[in-house]
C-alpha positions in Angstrom: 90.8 -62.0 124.3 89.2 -61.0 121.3 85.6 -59.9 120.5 83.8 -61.8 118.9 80.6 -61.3 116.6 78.3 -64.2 116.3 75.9 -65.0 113.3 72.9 -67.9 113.0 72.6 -67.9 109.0 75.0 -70.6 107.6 75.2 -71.0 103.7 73.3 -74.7 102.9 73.9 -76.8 100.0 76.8 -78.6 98.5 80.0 -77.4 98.0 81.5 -74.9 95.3 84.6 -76.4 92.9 86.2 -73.4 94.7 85.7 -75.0 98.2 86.5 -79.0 97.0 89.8 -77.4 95.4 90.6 -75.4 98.7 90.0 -78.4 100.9 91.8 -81.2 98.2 94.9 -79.4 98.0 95.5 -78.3 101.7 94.8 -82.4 102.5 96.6 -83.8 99.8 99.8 -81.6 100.9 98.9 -82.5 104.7 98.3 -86.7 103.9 102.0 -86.2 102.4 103.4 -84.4 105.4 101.8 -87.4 107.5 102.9 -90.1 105.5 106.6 -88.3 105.1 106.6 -88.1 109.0 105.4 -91.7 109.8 107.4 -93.4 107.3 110.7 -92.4 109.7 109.0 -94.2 112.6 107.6 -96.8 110.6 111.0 -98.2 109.0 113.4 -96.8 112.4 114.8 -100.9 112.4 116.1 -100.2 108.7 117.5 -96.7 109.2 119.2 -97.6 112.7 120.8 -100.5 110.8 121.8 -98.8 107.8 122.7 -95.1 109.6 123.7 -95.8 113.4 124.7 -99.4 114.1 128.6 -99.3 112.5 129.2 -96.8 115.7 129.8 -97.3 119.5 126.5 -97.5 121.9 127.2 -93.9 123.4 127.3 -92.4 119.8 124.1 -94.3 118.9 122.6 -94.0 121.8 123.2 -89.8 121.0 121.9 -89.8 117.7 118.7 -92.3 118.6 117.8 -89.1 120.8 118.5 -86.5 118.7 116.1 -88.4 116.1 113.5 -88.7 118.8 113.2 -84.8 119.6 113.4 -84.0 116.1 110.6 -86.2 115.4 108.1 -84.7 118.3 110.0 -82.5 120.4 111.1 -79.9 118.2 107.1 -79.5 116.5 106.0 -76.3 118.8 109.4 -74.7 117.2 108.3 -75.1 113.7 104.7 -74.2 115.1 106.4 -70.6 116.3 108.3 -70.0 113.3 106.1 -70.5 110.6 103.1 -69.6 112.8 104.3 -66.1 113.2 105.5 -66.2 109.3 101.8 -67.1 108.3 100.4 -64.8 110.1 102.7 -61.8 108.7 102.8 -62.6 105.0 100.5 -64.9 104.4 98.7 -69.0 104.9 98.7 -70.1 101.2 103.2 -69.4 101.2 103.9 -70.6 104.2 102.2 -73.9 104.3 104.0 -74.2 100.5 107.0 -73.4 102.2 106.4 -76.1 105.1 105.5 -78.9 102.2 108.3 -77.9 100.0 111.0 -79.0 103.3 108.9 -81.6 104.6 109.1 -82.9 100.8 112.5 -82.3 99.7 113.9 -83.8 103.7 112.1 -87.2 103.0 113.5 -87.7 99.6 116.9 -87.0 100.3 116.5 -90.2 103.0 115.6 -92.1 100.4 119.1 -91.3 98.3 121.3 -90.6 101.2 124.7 -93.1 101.6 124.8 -95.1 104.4 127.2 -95.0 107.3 129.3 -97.5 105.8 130.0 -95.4 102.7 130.7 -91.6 103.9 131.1 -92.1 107.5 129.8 -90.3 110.6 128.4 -87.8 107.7 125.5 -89.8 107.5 123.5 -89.7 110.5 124.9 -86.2 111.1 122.8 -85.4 107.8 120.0 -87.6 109.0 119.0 -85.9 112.2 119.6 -82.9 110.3 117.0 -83.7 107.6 114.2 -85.1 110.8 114.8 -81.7 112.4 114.1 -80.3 109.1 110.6 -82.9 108.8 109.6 -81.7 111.9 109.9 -77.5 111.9 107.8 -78.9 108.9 105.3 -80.1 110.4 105.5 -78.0 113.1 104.2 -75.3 111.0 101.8 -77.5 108.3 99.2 -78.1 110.2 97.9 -74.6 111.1 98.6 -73.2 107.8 96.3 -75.8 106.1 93.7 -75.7 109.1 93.4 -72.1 109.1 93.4 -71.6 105.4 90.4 -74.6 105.0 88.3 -72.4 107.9 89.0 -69.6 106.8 87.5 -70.6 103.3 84.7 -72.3 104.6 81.3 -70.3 105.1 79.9 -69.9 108.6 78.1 -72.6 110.2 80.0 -75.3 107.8 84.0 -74.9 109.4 83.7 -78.1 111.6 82.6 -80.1 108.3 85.3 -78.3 106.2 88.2 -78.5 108.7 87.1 -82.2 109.3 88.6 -83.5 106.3 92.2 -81.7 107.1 91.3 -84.3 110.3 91.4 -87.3 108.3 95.0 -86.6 106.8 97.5 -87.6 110.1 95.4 -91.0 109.6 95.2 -91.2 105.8 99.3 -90.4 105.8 99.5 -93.2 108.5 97.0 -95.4 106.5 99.0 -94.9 102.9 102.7 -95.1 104.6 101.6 -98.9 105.9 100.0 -99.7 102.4 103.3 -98.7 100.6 105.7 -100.2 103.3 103.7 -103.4 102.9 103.5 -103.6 98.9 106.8 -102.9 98.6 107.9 -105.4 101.2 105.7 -108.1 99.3 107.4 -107.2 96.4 111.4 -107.6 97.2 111.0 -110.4 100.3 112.4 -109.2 103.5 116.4 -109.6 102.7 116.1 -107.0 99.9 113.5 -104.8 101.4 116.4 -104.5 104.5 119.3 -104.4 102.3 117.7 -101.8 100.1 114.1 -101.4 99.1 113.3 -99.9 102.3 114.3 -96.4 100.4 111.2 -96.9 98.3 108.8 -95.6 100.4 110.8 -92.4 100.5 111.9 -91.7 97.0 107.9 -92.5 96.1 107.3 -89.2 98.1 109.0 -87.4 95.4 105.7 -88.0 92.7 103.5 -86.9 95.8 105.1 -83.4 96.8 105.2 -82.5 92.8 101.5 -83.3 92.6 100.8 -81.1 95.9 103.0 -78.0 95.3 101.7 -77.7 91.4 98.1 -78.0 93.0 98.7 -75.1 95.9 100.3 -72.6 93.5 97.3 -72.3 92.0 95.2 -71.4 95.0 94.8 -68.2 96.3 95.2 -66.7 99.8 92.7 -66.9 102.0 89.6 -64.1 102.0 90.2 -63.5 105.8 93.8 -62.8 105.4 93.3 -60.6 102.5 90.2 -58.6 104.3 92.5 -58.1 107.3 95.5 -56.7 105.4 92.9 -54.4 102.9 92.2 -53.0 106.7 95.7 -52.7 108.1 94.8 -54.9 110.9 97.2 -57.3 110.5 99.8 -57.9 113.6 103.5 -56.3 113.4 104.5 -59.1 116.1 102.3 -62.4 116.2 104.5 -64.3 118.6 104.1 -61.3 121.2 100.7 -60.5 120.9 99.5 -64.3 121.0 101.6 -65.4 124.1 103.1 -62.1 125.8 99.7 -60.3 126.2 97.5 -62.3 129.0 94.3 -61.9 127.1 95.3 -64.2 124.4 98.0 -66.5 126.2 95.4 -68.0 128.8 93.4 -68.8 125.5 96.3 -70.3 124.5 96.5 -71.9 128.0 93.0 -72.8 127.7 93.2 -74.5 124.4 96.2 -76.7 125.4 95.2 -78.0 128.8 91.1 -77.9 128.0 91.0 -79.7 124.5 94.8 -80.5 122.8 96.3 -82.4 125.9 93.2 -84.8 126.1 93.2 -84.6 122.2 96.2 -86.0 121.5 96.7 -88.7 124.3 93.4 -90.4 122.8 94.4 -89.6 119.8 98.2 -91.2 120.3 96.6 -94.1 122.3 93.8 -95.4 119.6 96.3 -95.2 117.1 100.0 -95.6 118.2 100.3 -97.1 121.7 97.1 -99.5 120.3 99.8 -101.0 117.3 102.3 -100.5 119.2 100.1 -102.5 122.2 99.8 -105.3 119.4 103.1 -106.0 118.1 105.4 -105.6 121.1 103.4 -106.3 124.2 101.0 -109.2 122.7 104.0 -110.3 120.4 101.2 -110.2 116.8 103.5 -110.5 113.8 104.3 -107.1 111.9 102.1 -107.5 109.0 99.1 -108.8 110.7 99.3 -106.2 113.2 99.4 -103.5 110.2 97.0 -105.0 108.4 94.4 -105.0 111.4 95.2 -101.5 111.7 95.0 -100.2 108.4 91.3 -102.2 108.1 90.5 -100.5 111.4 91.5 -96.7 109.9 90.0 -97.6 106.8 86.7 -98.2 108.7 86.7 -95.3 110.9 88.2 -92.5 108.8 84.8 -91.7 107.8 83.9 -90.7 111.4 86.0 -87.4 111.1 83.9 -85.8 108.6 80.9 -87.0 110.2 81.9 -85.6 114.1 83.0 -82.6 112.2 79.6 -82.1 110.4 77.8 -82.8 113.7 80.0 -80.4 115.5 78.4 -78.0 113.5 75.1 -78.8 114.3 75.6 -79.7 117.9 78.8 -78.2 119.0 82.8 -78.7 119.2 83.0 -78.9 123.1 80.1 -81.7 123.8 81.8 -84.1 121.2 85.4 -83.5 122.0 84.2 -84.6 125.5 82.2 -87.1 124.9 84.7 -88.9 123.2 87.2 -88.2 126.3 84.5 -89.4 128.7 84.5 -92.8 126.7 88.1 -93.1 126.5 88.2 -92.5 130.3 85.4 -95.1 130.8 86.2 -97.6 128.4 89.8 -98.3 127.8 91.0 -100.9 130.2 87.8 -103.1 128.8 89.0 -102.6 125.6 92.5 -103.5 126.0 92.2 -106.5 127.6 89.3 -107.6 124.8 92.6 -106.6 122.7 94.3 -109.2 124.9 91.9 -111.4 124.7 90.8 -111.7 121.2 94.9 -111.1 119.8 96.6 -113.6 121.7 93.6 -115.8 124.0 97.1 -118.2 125.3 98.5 -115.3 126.8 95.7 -113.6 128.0 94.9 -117.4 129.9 98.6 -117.5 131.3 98.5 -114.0 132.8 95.4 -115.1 134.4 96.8 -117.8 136.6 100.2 -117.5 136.8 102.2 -113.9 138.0 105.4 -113.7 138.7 106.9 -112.3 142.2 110.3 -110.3 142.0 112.0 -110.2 145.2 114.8 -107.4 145.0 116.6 -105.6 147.6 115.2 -101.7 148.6 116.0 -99.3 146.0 116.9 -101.7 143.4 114.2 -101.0 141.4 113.6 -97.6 138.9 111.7 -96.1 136.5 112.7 -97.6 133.0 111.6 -95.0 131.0 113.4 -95.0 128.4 111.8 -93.4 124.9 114.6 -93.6 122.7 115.0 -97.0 122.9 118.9 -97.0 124.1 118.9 -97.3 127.9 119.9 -99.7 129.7 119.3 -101.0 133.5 122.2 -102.4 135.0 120.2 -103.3 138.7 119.3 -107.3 139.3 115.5 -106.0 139.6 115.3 -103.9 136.4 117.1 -106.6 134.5 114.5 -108.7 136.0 111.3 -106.4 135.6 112.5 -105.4 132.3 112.8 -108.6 130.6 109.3 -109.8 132.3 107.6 -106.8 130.7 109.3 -107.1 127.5 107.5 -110.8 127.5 104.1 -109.3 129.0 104.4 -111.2 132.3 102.4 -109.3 135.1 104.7 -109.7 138.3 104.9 -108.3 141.8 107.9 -107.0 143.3 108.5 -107.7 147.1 110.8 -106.5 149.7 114.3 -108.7 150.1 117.4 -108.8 152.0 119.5 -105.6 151.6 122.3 -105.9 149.3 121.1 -109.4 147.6 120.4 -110.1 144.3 117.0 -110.2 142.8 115.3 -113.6 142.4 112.3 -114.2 140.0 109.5 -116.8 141.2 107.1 -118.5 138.5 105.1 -120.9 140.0 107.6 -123.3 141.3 110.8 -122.3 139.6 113.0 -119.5 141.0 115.8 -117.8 139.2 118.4 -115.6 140.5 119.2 -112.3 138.8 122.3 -110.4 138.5 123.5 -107.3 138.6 124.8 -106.0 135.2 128.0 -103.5 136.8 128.9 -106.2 139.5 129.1 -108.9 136.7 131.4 -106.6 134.5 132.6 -109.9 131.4 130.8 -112.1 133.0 127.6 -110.0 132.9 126.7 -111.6 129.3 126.9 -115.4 130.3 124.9 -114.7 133.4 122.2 -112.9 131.3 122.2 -116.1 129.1 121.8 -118.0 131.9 118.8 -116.0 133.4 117.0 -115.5 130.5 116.8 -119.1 129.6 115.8 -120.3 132.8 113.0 -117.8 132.6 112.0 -118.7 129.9 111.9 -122.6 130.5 109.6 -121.2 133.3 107.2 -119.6 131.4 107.0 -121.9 129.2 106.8 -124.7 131.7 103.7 -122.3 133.1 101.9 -122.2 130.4 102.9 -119.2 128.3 103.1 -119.2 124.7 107.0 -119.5 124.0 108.1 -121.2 120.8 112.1 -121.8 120.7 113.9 -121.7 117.5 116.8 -123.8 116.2 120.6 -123.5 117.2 123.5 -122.9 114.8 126.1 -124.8 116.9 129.8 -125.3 115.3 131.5 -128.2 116.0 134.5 -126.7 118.5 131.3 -125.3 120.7 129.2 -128.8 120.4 130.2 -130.7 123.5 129.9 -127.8 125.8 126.5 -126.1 124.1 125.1 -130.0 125.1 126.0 -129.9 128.8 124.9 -126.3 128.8 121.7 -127.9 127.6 120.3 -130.7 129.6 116.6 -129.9 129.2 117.2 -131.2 125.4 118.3 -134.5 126.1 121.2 -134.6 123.5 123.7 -136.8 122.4 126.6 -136.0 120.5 127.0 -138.4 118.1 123.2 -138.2 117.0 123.6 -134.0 116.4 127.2 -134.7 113.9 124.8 -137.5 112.4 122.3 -135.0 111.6 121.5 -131.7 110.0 125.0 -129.8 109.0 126.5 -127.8 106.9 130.9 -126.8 106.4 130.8 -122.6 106.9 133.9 -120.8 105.9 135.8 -118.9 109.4 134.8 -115.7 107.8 131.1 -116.5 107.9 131.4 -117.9 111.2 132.5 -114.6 112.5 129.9 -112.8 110.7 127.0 -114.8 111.9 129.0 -114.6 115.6 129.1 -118.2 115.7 132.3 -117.9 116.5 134.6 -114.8 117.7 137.9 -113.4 115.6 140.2 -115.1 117.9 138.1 -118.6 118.2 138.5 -118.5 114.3 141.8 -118.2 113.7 143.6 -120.8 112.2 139.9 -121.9 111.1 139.6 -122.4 107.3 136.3 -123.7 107.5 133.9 -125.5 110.1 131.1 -127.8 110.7 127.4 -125.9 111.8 124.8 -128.3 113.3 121.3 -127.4 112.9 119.7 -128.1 116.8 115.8 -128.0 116.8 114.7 -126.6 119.7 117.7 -125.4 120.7 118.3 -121.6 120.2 116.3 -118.4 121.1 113.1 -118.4 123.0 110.2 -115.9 121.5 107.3 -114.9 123.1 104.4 -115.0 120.4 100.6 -114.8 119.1 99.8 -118.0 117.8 98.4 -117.1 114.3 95.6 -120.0 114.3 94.0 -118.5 117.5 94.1 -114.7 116.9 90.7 -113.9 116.4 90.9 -111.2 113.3 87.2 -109.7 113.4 87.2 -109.0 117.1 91.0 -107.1 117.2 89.6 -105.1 114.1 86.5 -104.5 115.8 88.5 -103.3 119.1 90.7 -101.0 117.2 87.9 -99.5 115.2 86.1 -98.3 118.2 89.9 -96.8 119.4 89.7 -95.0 116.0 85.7 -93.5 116.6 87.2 -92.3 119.8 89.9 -90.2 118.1 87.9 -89.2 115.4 85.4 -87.8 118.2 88.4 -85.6 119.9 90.3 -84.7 116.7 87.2 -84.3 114.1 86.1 -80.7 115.5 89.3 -79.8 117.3 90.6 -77.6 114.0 87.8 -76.0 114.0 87.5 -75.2 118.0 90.9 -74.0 117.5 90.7 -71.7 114.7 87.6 -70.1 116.2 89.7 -69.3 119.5 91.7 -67.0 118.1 91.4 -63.4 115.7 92.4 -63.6 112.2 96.1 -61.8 113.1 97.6 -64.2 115.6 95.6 -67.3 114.3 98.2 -69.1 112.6 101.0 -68.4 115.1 97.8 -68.7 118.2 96.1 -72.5 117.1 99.2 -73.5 115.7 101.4 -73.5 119.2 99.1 -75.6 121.7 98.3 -78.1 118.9 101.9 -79.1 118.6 103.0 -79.2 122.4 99.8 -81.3 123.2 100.2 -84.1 120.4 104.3 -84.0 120.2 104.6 -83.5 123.8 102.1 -85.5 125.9 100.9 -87.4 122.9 104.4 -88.4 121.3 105.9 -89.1 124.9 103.0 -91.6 125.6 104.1 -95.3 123.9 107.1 -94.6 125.6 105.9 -93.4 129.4 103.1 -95.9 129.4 105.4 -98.9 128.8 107.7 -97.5 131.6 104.6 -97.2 134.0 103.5 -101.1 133.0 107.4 -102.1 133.7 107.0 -100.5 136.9 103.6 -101.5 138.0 104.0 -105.0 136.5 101.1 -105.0 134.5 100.7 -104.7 130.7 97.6 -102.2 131.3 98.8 -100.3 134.5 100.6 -97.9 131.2 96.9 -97.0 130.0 96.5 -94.6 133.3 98.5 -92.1 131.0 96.3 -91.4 128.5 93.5 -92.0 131.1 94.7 -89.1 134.0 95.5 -86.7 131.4 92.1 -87.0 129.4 90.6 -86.4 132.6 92.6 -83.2 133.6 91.5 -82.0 130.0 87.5 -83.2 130.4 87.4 -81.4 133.7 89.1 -78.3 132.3 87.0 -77.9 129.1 83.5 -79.0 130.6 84.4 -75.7 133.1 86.3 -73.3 131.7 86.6 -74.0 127.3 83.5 -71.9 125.6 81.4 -73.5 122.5 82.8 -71.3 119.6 80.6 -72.9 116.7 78.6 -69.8 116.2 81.6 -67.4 116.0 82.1 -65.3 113.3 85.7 -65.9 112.2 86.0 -63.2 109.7 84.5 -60.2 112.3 87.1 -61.5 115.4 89.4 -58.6 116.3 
């Protein structure tokens, strides 16, 4: 690679205005590229419902996808293309560019007509502006890394750089403040109907702020140095990753510090909320509350690992903090468990499931958009036990039967989805319920909401029913209301051909009698210890991510460092970090087990903390600005 020149004198004292201003703007514009990016995943339920739903499952089901990669997959793409721009004309431009789309893509969301209004147009123009968000971001944050370094004196880059650190969990931390306001404002009818837009158009206000605060820096001294000299490089994308010297840095950066990076990094502060609120079934708020506390409590810890990296090193605290994930993770998640939802942790603990399915019955449900769907007796069976955090084991059966799910002494048959063709949804009913009843029978916390029966479906929803004990004449005594046939259709109380000839019908309210949900009894969730548990999650990442900008930048010469740093950052965190909420819940559906999913992050932090203790050099002491 390059040669590198290495100095011991590093300027002391506080910082210049100069230095604050550098640093301010290039995290200001990065917290709003953060919070732009999250607030797509963050209100996804409002934006399928308003963009995608009108339209048939395949067509969903294509642009659900296409959203996905535009959201992670497509960030090394922006990392090449505005990589190789900043290193040819300039840092301070391009990252304006990069802010300037990121900016303008998110408030156009917020002002774009639904489905309902101009048709397939809409979530044509949708992807179309999330491809936009994330060349974006693809190319934001080595603009703003290397600019900060290369601003920063010697011996102070890992303090500097740290604070461009704290932006991806600032932008996650403000996102979740605004969603929530804004939500406690409206109620939740209106916030669905329409104020979820909000959050968006607000973003407006924030990239004015950032792009009148960037024109006014100037470009960075190493860029101009190298172009006074005529050492810039004619062909950034070549020289970085078509000449060996540089792409096994490139190689080396990705595999010995990024991939193990960004799966801790994903896992402490993604899978973790995402851990909370789908697999221990916490309420939305609280679960975004506990993790905007936790953020707020460990956001500190990137300056402070990126200050100590500069006394002690990048490498020994980017692997420390992989060594602890490694260690430490399965303890901490079932604390998580334990402290988040104690009546669930206590049913898992003496009561598993057994699936007994047929060979070959069972796959690999990964599914990270969101839209597949198993058809087989087994997955229909495994999936709906890990979408209620049931641990199970799955044993051999006859060829060719059905599956069969045993909890304690109850058994229920499965069905397969294809075979059952129109009957497939009544059997489904049928299966799920008497699941359910199991679970709950077992021990597990299920609460089960009221029915909205009409009176032509009474009679048979009572004999479909005799767990409830009902009598007719009691229910018509009771709780009613007279719904007009086109509300009835709406609320699928009834179908278009039931209703016909229908003016208007009598609902019955049925307590106790409607959908079964799995959930985290809010009297019992133990607030302090899930905060506590997620704030050590966050000191992990800030460990890995604190003095990874500044490892990075000092990998690579001033010519290809924007296009060099900016490629492995974005295949590690929107490849194997992005891809992990969605492989480790396919891995726990497969194993059974709500924590089996955590040997993602695990295995690949491990590849990365063998591969960087061996081969990944300390670079603290490198002279940036003499690299050629």
């Amino acid at each position: 690679m390059a040669n590198v020149a290495s100095v011991g004198d590093a300027r002391v004292g506080p910082m210049t205005g100069e230095e604050k201003k550098v640093i301010f703007a290039s995290s200001l514009g990065t917290v709003f590229e953060w919070y732009d990016f999250y607030l797509y995943g963050s209100l996804a339920t409002y934006i399928g419902a308003t963009f995608f739903s009108q339209y048939p499952e395949t067509t969903r089901n294509i642009f659900a996808l296409l959203a996905f990669a535009a959201g992670f997959l497509v960030r090394p793409f922006g990392a090449l293309v505005f990589g190789r721009l900043g290193d040819l004309v300039g840092r301070k431009y391009t990252f304006l560019i990069t802010i300037l789309i990121m900016g303008l893509s998110t408030f156009l969301v917020g002002i774009l007509p639904g489905a309902a209004s101009i048709g397939i147009a809409a979530p044509i123009i949708l992807v179309g502006l999330r491809l936009l968000q994330g060349l974006a971001l693809g190319g934001e944050y080595g603009g703003a890394a290397t600019y900060v370094a290369e601003h920063a004196p010697h011996g102070r880059r890992g303090f500097f750089t740290s604070w461009i650190q704290t932006t991806a969990t600032l932008g996650l931390f403000l996102s979740l403040l605004i969603i929530l306001f804004v939500q406690s404002m409206l109620g939740a009818a209106d916030f669905a109907a329409w104020g979820w837009r909000i959050p968006f158009l607000v973003s407006v206000v924030l990239l004015g702020v950032s792009v009148w605060i960037r024109l006014k820096m100037n470009e960075s001294p190493a860029f101009q140095k190298m172009k006074a000299e005529g050492k810039g490089s004619k062909a950034p994308l070549t020289e970085a990753f078509g000449q060996w010297r540089n792409a096994k840095v490139a190689l080396l950066a990705l595999f010995g510090a990024v991939m193990g990076q960004a799966v801790v990094w994903y896992c402490g502060q993604f899978y973790a909320l995402f851990f909370l609120q789908n697999i221990l079934k916490v309420d939305a708020q609280s679960t975004n509350l506990m993790v905007a506390a936790s953020l707020l409590l460990g956001t500190g810890f990137f300056v402070f690992f990126g200050w100590l990296s500069d006394k002690i090193g990048r490498k020994p605290i980017i692997m420390a903090g992989l060594l602890l994930a490694i260690v430490t993770y399965f303890p901490l998640f079932k604390a998580l468990t334990n402290f988040a939802n104690p009546a669930l942790a206590e049913a898992q603990a003496t009561i598993r499931a057994t699936v007994t399915a047929a060979p070959g019955d069972c796959k690999f449900q990964f599914n990270p958009t969101g839209t597949a769907k198993f058809t087989t007796s087994c997955d229909i069976a495994t999936s709906f036990l890990t979408k209620n955090s049931v641990p199970y084991d799955v044993v051999s059966g006859a060829a060719g039967s059905a599956a069969t799910v045993k909890i304690a002494d109850d058994t229920i048959s499965s069905y397969d989805a294809a075979a059952a063709g129109d009957k497939a949804k009544a059997m489904n009913g049928a299966f799920e319920k008497g699941i359910n009843i199991a679970l709950r029978d077992a021990g597990y916390p299920l609460v089960r909401g009221a029915a909205k029966v009409p009176e032509s479906k009474l009679d048979a929803f009572i004999a479909a029913n005799p767990e409830l004990a009902l009598n007719a004449d009691a229910v018509r005594a009771g709780q009613k209301e007279t719904v007009p046939a086109s509300k009835l259709v709406t609320d699928k109380l009834l179908t278009a051909d039931e209703a016909k000839g229908v003016t208007d019908m009598a609902v019955y309210t049925v307590a106790n009698g409607g959908t079964f949900t799995m959930v985290a009894d809010p009297a019992r969730l133990n607030w302090v210890g899930v905060i506590a548990v997620l704030t050590v999650l966050v000191i992990y990442v800030t460990m890995v991510y604190g003095p990874i900008a500044a490892l990075l930048v000092e990998l690579f010469p001033t010519r290809i460092r924007y296009t060099g740093m900016s490629l492995p950052y974005h295949i590690g965190n929107g490849w194997f970090g992005g891809l992990l909420p969605a492989t480790a819940f396919a891995m726990s559906a497969f194993k059974g087990d709500i924590y089996y999913g955590l040997w993602y992050p695990i295995i690949f932090a491990g590849i990365t903390l063998v591969i960087g203790m061996i081969f990944l050099p300390e670079t603290k002491d490198r002279d940036i600005r003499t690299m050629d």
